[in-house]
C-alpha positions as CSV (number, residue, x, y, z in Angstrom):
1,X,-8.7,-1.7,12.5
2,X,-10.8,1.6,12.2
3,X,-9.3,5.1,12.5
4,X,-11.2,8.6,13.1
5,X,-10.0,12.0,13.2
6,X,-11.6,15.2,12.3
7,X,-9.7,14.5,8.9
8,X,-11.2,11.3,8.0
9,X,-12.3,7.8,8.6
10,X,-10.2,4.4,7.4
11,X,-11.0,1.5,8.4
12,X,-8.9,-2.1,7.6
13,X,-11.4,-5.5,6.9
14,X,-9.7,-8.8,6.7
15,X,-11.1,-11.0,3.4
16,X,-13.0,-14.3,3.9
17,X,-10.5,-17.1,4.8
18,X,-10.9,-18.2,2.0
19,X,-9.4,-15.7,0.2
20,X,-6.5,-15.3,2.5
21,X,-3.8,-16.3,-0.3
22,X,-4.9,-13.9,-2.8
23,X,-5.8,-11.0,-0.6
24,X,-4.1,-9.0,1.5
25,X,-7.2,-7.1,3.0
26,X,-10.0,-4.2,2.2
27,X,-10.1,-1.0,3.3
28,X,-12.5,1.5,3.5
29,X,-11.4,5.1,3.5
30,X,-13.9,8.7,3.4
31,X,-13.2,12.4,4.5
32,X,-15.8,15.0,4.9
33,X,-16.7,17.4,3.0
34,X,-14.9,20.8,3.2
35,X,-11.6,18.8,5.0
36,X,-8.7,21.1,3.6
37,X,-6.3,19.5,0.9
38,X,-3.4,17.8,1.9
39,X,-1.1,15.2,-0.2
40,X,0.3,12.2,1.1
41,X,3.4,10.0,0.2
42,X,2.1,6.5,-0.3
43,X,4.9,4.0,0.1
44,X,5.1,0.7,-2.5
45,X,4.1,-2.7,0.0
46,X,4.2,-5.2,-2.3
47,X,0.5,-5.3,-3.0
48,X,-1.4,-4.0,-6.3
49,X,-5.1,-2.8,-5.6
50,X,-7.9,-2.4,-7.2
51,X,-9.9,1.2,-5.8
52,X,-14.0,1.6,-5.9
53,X,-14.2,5.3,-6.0
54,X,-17.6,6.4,-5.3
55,X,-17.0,10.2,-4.3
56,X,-15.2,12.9,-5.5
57,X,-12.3,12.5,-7.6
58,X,-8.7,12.9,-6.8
59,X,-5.1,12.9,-7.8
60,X,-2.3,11.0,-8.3
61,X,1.7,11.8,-9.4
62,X,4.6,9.2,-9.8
63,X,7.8,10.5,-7.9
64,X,9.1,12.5,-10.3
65,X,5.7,14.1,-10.4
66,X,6.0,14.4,-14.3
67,X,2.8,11.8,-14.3
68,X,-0.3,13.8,-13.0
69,X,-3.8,11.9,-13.5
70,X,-7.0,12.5,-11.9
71,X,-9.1,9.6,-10.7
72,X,-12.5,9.5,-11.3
73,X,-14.2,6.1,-11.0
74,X,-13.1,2.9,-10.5
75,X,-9.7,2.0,-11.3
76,X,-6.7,-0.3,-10.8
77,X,-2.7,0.4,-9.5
78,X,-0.4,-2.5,-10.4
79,X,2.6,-3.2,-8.2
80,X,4.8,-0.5,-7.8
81,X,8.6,-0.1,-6.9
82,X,8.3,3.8,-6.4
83,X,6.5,5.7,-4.3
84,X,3.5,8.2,-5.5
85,X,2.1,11.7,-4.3
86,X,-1.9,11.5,-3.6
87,X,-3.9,14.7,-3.1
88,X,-6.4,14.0,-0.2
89,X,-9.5,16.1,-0.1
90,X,-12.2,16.5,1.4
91,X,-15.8,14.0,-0.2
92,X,-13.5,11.4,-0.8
93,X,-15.7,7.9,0.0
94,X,-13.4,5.0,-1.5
95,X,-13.5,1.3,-1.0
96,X,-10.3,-0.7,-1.8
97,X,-8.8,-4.4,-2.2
98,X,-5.1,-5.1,-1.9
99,X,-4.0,-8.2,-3.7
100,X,-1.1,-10.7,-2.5
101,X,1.3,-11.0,-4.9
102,X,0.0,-13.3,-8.0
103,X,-3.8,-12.5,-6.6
104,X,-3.9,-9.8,-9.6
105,X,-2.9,-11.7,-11.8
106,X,-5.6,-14.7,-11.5
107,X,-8.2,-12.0,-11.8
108,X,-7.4,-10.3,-14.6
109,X,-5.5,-13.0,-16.2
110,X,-3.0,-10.9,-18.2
111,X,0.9,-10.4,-18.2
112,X,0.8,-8.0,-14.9
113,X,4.1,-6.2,-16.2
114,X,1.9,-3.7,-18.3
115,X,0.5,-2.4,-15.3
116,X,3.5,-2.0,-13.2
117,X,4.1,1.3,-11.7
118,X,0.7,2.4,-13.6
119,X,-2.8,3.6,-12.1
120,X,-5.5,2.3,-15.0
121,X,-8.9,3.0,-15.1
122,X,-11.6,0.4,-15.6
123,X,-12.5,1.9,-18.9
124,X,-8.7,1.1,-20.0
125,X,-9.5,-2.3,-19.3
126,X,-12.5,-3.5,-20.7
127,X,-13.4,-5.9,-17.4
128,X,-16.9,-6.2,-17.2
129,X,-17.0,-8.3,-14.3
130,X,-15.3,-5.8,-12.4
131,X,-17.6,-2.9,-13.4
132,X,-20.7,-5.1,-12.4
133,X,-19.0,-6.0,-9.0
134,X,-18.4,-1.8,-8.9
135,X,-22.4,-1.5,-9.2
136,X,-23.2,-3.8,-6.8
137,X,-20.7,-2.4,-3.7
138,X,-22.2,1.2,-4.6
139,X,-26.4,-0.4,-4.5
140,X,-25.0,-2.4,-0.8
141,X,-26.4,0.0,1.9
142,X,-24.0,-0.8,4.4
143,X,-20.1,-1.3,5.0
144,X,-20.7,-5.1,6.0
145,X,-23.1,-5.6,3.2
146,X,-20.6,-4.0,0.1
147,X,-17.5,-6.7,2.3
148,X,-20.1,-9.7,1.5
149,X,-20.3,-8.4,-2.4
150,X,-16.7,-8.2,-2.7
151,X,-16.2,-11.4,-0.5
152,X,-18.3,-13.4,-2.8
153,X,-17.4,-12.2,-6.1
154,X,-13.8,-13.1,-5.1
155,X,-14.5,-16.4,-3.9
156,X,-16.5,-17.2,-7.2
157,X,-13.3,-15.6,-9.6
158,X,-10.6,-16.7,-7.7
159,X,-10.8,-19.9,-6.1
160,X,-12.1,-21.6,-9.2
161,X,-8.6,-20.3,-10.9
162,X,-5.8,-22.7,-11.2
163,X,-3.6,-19.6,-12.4
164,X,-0.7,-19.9,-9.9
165,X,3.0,-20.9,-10.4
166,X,4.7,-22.8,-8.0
167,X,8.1,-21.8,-9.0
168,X,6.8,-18.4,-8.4
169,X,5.2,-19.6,-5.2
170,X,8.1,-20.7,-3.8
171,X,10.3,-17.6,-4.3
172,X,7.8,-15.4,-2.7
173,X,7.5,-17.2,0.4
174,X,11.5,-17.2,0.7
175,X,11.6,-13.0,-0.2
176,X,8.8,-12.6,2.6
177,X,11.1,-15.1,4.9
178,X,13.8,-13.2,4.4
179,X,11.9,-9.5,4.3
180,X,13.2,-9.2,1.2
181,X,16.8,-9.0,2.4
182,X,18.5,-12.0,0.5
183,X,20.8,-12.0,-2.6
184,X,19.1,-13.2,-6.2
185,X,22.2,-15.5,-6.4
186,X,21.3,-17.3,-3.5
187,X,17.1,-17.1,-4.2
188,X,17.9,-18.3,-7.8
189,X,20.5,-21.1,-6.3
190,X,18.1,-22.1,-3.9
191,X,15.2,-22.6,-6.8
192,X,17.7,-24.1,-9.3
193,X,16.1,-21.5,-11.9
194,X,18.3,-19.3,-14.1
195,X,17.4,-15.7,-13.4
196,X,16.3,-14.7,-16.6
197,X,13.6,-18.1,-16.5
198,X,12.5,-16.6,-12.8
199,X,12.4,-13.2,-13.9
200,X,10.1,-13.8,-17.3
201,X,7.6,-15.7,-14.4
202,X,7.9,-12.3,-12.2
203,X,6.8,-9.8,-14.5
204,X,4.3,-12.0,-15.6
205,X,2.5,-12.6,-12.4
206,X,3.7,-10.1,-10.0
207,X,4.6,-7.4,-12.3
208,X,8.0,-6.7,-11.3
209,X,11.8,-8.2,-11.3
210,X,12.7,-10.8,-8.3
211,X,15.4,-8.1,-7.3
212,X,13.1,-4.9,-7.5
213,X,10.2,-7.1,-5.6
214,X,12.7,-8.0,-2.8
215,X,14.2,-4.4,-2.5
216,X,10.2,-3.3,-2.1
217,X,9.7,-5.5,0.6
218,X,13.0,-4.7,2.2
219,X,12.5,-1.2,2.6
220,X,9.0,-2.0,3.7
221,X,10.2,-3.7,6.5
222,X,12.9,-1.1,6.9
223,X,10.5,1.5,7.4
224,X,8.7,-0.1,9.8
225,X,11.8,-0.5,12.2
226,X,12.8,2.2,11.6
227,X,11.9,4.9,13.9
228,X,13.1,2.1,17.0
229,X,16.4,1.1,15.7
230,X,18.2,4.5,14.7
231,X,17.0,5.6,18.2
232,X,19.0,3.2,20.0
233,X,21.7,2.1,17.4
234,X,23.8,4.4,15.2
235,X,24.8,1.3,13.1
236,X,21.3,0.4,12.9
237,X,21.6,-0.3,8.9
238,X,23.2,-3.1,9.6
239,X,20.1,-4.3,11.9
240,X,18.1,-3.5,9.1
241,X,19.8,-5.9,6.0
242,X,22.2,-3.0,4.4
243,X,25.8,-4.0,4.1
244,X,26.9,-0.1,4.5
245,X,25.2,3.1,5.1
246,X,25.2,4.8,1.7
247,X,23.0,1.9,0.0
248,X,20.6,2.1,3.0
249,X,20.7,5.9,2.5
250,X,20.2,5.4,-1.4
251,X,16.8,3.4,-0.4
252,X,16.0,5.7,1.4
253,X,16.2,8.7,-0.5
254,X,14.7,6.9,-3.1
255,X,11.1,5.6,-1.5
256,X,10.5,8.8,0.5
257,X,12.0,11.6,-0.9
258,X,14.6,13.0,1.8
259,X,17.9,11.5,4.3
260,X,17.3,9.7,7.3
261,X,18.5,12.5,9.6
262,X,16.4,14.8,7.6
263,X,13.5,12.5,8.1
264,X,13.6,11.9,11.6
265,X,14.1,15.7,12.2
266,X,10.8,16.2,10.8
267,X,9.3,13.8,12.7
268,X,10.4,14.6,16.1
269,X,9.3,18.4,15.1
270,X,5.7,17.1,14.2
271,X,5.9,15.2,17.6
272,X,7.1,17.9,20.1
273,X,4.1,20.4,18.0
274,X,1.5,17.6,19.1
275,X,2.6,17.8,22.4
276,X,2.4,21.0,22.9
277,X,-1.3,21.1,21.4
278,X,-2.0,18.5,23.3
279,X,-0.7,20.5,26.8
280,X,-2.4,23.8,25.8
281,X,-5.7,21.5,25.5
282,X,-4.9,20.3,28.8
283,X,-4.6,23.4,30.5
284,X,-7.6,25.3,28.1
285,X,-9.9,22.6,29.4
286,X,-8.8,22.9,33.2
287,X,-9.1,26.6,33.0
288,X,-12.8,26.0,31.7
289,X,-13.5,23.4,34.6
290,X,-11.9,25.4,37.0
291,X,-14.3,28.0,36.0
292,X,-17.8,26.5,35.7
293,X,-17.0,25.0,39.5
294,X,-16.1,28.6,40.9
């Protein structure tokens, strides 16, 4: 999938089949120079990443926006469960990798719960494999050329691995069945695990609980949904996995900041402004046809 605007230029690679159990996919993202600041809300998915940042630097705040940390280089954001503030400006030419759950973990080989919720730079780290594969995406000339570095440094780290868990394995695949939206009784039931056993395994590999995981992924799909369901549905909670509307409104208020109604206010605002620039383009460039045929 590849995006342009006047703003910037993103662009979504899948990974070599290969890799399709450790990696989510790579994504390439730049915006020229002089592009006026503007920060984003970037929602938790479920995936850590690891960021190649080859232009100019930029920042990052946790939610509460206590945490402020300027990103230089190439660096590492472990799973999160909240959502973080990024200032997007203009030079920006970044190259990232978002690892499935567990895929982390086989790379770095380390108790992923230190990293949770953190952004970490490579110097933090000490990884010298990863600051040689850095080198080599920056000397690759083209996009295609820096995916085959990362494609076969990944293949070579990862596959060779036997790192997994199967206990761990299994409980992913039924939070993912489920979207997230199933009770830790039943998960832990279903795996014949205590909880405290399957939650030791979590925050060792993924770097999170079972029950903050699931909520992550929960809201993820919530989100997505969404804009659809309330639409047409004024129970549409209920669609969405929530047994009432105050803990869907909780999620909510806690992943992006404001209400539902609040939200989709904003939205529809944004929307009808579009429109309207989009009809005063219309008619500006009709006027200027109209007037290079007279």
């Amino acid at each position: 999938m590849r995006s342009h605007s006047q703003l910037l230029q993103y662009q979504v690679i899948a990974p070599h089949p290969l890799l399709a159990s450790y990696i989510g996919c790579y994504w390439i993202l730049r915006t020229p120079t002089g592009q006026p600041a503007r920060r984003e809300l970037i929602l938790p998915d479920g995936y850590a990443e690891l960021i190649l940042n080859y232009g100019k630097s930029y920042t990052w705040h946790n939610q509460s926006q206590q945490d402020k940390r300027v990103i230089q280089t190439v660096h590492l954001v472990g799973e999160r469960d909240a959502s973080i503030l990024v200032d997007l400006e203009g030079g920006l030419n970044q190259i990232g990798v978002k690892f499935k759950p567990i895929g982390l973990f086989v790379l770095l080989r380390q108790p992923l719960h230190e990293l949770a919720n953190r952004m970490v730079n490579l110097d933090e780290l000490s990884n010298k494999a990863i600051q040689e594969l850095s080198e080599q995406v920056f000397e690759a000339v083209t996009d295609e050329a820096k995916v085959e570095v990362l494609n076969q440094f990944f293949i070579k780290c990862l596959l060779v691995a036997e790192l997994s868990d199967s206990l761990v394995e299994k409980a992913m695949q039924l939070i993912f069945r489920h979207q997230g939206n199933l009770r830790i009784e039943n998960l832990t039931n279903c795996l014949d695990v205590h909880y405290k056993t399957l939650e030791r395994k979590f925050k060792t590999y993924i770097g999170l609980t079972p029950k903050v995981f699931a909520r992550v992924i929960r809201f993820k799909h919530t989100y997505k949904q969404f804009h659809t369901i309330a639409a047409q549905d004024p129970s549409f909670f209920l669609d969405l996995g929530y047994y009432d509307q105050n803990h869907f409104i909780k999620d909510f208020k806690y992943f992006l900041h404001t209400t539902p109604s609040a939200y989709l206010r904003k939205q529809r605002s944004a929307l009808s402004s579009q429109m309207e620039s989009l009809s005063d383009e219309i008619v500006r460039r009709g006027l200027v046809e109209r007037s290079q045929t007279n």
